[in-house]
C-alpha positions as CSV (number, residue, x, y, z in Angstrom):
1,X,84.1,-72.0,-45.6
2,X,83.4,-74.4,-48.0
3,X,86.6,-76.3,-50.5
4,X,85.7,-74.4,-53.0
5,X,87.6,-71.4,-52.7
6,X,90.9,-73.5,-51.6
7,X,92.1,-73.1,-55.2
8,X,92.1,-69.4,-54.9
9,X,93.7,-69.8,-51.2
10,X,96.7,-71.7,-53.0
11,X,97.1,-69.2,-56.3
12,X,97.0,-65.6,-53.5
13,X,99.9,-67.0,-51.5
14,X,103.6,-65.7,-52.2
15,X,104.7,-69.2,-50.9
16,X,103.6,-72.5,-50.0
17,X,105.1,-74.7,-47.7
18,X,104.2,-78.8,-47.5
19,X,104.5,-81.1,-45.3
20,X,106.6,-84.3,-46.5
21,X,104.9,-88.0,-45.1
22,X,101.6,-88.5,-45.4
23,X,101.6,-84.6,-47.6
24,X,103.5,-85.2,-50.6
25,X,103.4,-89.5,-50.8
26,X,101.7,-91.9,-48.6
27,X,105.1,-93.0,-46.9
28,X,103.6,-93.5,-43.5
29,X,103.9,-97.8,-44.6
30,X,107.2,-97.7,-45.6
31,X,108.4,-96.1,-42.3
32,X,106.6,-98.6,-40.1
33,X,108.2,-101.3,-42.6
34,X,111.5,-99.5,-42.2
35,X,111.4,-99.5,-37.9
36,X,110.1,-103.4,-37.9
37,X,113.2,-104.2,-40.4
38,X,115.8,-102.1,-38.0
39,X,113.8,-103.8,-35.0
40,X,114.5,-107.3,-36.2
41,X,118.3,-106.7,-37.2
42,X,118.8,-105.2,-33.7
43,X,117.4,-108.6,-32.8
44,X,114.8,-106.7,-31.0
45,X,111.5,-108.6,-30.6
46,X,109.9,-105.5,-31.3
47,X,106.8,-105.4,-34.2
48,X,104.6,-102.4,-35.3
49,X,101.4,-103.4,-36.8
50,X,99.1,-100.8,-38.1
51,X,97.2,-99.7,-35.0
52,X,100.2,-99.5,-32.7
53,X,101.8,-97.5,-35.6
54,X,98.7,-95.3,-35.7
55,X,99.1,-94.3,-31.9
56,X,103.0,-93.7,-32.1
57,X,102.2,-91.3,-34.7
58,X,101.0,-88.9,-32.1
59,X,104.3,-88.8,-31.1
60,X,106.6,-86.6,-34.0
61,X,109.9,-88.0,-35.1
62,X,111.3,-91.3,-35.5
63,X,113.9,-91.0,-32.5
64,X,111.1,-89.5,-30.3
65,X,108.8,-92.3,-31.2
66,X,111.2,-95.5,-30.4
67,X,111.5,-93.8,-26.7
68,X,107.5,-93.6,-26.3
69,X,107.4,-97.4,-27.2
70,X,110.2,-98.5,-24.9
71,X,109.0,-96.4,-22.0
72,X,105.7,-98.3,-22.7
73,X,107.3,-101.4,-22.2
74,X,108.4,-101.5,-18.6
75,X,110.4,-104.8,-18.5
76,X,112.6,-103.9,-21.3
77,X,116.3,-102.9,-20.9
78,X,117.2,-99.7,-21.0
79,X,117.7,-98.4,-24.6
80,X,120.3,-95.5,-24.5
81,X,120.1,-92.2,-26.8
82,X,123.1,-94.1,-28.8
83,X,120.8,-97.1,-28.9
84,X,118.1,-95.5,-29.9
85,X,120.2,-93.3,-32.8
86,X,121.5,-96.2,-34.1
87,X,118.1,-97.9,-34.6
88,X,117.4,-94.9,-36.1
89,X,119.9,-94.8,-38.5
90,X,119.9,-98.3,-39.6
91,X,115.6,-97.5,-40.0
92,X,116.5,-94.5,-41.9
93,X,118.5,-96.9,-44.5
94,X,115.9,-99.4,-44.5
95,X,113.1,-96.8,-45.6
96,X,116.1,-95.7,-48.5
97,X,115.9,-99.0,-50.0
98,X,112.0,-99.4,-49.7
99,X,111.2,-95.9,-51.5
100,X,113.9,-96.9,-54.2
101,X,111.9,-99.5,-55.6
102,X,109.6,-97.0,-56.6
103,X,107.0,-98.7,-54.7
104,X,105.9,-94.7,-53.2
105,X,105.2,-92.1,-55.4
106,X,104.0,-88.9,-54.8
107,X,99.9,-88.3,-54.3
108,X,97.7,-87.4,-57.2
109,X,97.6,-83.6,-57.8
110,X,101.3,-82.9,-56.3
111,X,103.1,-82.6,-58.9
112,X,100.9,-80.6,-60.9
113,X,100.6,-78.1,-57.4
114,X,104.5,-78.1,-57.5
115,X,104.5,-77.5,-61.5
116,X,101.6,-75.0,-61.4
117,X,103.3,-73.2,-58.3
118,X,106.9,-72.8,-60.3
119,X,104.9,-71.6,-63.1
120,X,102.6,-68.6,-61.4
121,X,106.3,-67.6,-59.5
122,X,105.3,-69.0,-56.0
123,X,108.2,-69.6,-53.6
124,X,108.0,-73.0,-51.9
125,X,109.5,-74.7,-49.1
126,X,109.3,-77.6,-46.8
127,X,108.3,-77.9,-43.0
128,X,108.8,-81.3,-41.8
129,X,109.3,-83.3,-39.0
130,X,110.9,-86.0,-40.5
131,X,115.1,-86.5,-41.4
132,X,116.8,-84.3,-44.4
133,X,117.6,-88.4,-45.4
134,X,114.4,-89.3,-45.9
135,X,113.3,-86.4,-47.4
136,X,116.2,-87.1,-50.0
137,X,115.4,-90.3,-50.6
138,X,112.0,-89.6,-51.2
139,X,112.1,-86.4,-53.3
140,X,115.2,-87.2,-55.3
141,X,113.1,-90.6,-56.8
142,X,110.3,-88.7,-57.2
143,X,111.4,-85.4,-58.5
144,X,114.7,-86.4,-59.7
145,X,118.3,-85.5,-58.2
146,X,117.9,-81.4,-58.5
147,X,114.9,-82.1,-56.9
148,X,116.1,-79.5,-53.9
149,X,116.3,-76.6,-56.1
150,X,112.6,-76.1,-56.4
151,X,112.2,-75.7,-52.4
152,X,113.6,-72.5,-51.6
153,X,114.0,-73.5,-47.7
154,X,113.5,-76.6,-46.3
155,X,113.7,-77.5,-42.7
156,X,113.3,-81.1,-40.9
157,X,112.7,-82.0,-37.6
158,X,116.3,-82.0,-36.4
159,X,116.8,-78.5,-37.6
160,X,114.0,-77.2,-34.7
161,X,114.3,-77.5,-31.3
162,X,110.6,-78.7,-30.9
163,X,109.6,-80.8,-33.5
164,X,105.3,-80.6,-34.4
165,X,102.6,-79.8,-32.8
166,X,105.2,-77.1,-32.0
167,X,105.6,-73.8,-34.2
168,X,109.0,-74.0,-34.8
169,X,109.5,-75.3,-38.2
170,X,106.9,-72.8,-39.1
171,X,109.1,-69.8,-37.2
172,X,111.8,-71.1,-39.2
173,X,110.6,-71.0,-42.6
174,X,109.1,-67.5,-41.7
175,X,112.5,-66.3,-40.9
176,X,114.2,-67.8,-44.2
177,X,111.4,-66.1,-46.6
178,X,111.6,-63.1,-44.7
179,X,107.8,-63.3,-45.4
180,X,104.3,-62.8,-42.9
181,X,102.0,-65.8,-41.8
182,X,99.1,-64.3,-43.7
183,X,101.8,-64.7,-47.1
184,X,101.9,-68.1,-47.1
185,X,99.9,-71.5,-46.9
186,X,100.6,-74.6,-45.2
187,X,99.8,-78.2,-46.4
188,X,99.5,-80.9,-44.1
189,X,98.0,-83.8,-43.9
190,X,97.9,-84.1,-39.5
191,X,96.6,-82.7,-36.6
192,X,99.5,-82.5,-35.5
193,X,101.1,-80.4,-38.7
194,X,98.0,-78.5,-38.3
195,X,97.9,-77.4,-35.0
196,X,102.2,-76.5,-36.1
197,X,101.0,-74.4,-39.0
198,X,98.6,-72.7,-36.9
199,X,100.2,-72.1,-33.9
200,X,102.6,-69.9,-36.5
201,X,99.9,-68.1,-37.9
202,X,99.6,-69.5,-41.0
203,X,96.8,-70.7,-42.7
204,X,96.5,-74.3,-43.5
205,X,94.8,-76.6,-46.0
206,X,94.6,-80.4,-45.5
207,X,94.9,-83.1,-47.4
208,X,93.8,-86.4,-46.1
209,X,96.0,-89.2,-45.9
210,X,95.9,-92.8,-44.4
211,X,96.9,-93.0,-41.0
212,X,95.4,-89.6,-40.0
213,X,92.2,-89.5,-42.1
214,X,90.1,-89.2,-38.8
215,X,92.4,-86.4,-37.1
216,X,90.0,-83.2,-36.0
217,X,90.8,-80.7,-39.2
218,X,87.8,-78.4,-37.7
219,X,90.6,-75.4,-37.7
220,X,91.4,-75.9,-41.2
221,X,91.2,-73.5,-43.8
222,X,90.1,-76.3,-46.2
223,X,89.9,-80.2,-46.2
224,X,90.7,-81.9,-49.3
225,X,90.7,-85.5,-49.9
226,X,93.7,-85.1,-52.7
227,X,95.2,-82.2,-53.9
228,X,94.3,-83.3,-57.8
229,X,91.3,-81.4,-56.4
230,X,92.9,-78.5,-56.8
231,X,93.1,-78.5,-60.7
232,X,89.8,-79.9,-61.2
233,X,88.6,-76.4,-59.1
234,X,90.3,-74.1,-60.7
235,X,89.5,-75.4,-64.2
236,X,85.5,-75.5,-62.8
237,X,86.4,-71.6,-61.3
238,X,86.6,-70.6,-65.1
239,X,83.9,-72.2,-66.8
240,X,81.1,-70.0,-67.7
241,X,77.8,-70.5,-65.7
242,X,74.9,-72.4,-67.3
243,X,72.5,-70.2,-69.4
């Protein structure tokens, strides 16, 4: 199938449900900002560049991914789960203070998706694997403090008890709508939340973002670069043809 139809595949579906980094705002920067900043005041001599960054994000979830880089490093001390936590915690703040500079707004086309979504009476909700802070800090600079009352189930990694490529934040937000696979869309911007969405039935459209441009999207109902692609379908859908 070609992208054409994915403006019709958003407008048929009783509900979407997005993904959050990489999905709604490109804050894949900010988080590896965020760890090296919580590395350093842990007096850790720990650093992230961008392609050790890229290969931790095959792992999902913050927590999950400071364990697969201290088991890489075999002469380290041992890091305990309240080590690791804490880190976590003190990144967690560190990405707060980054996205309120206002340095990370939201991708082109998502707010108009959200807008147009509220508008046609679609239900939406959020699958994610990252924190319900981060999602907060994000969302409530971008979309303003009631920014939770246009999501009508949200679910972050914590709330599962497998985070992505695993189904269960899908499951989840099945059982909250009360609502069939073939009802809703999912947009991701990963293999990873791909092979999630999939795994749950649900049909997925993709929107490619930085650090996962090159993931395989081959089971995809649609690949978009941006989501402002969207409108500028939908608006060609209902032009008349050339005489």
């Amino acid at each position: 199938m070609t992208p054409s139809g994915a403006a019709e595949l958003i407008r048929n579906a009783a509900a979407l449900v997005f993904d959050v980094d990489g999905t709604l705002a490109e804050t894949e920067e900010l988080h590896r900002r965020a760890f090296n900043l919580a590395f350093a005041r842990a007096g850790l001599d720990w650093h992230w560049n961008q392609a050790v960054y890229r290969d931790l994000l095959r792992v999902t979830g913050g927590k999950e991914r400071i364990r697969a880089y201290h088991t890489m490093l075999s002469i380290a001390p041992p890091l305990s789960d309240a080590d690791i936590a804490e880190l976590h915690r003190t990144k967690t703040v560190h990405y707060a203070e980054l996205v309120d500079t206002g340095c990370c707004r939201l991708r082109p086309g998502v707010a108009e998706l959200l807008a147009s979504a509220k508008a046609r009476g679609q239900r939406l909700a959020i699958a994610t694997t990252t924190s319900h802070g981060n999602i907060e800090a994000l969302l409530s600079r971008a979309l303003g403090p009631r920014w939770a009352n246009n999501f009508e189930a949200i679910v972050a990694g914590d709330d599962v008890g497998h985070k992505k490529p695993a189904p269960d934040a899908y499951l989840e937000i099945l059982t909250r709508l009360k609502l069939e696979p073939s009802d809703c869309v999912a947009i991701e911007d990963s293999a990873n939340g791909l092979v999630a969405a999939t795994r749950a039935g649900i049909p997925v459209l993709i929107t490619r973002s930085m650090y996962f441009r090159e993931d395989d999207f081959r089971d995809a109902r649609f690949v978009l670069d941006e989501l402002s692609e969207l409108a500028t379908k939908q608006q060609n859908a209902k032009q008349p043809h050339a005489q």
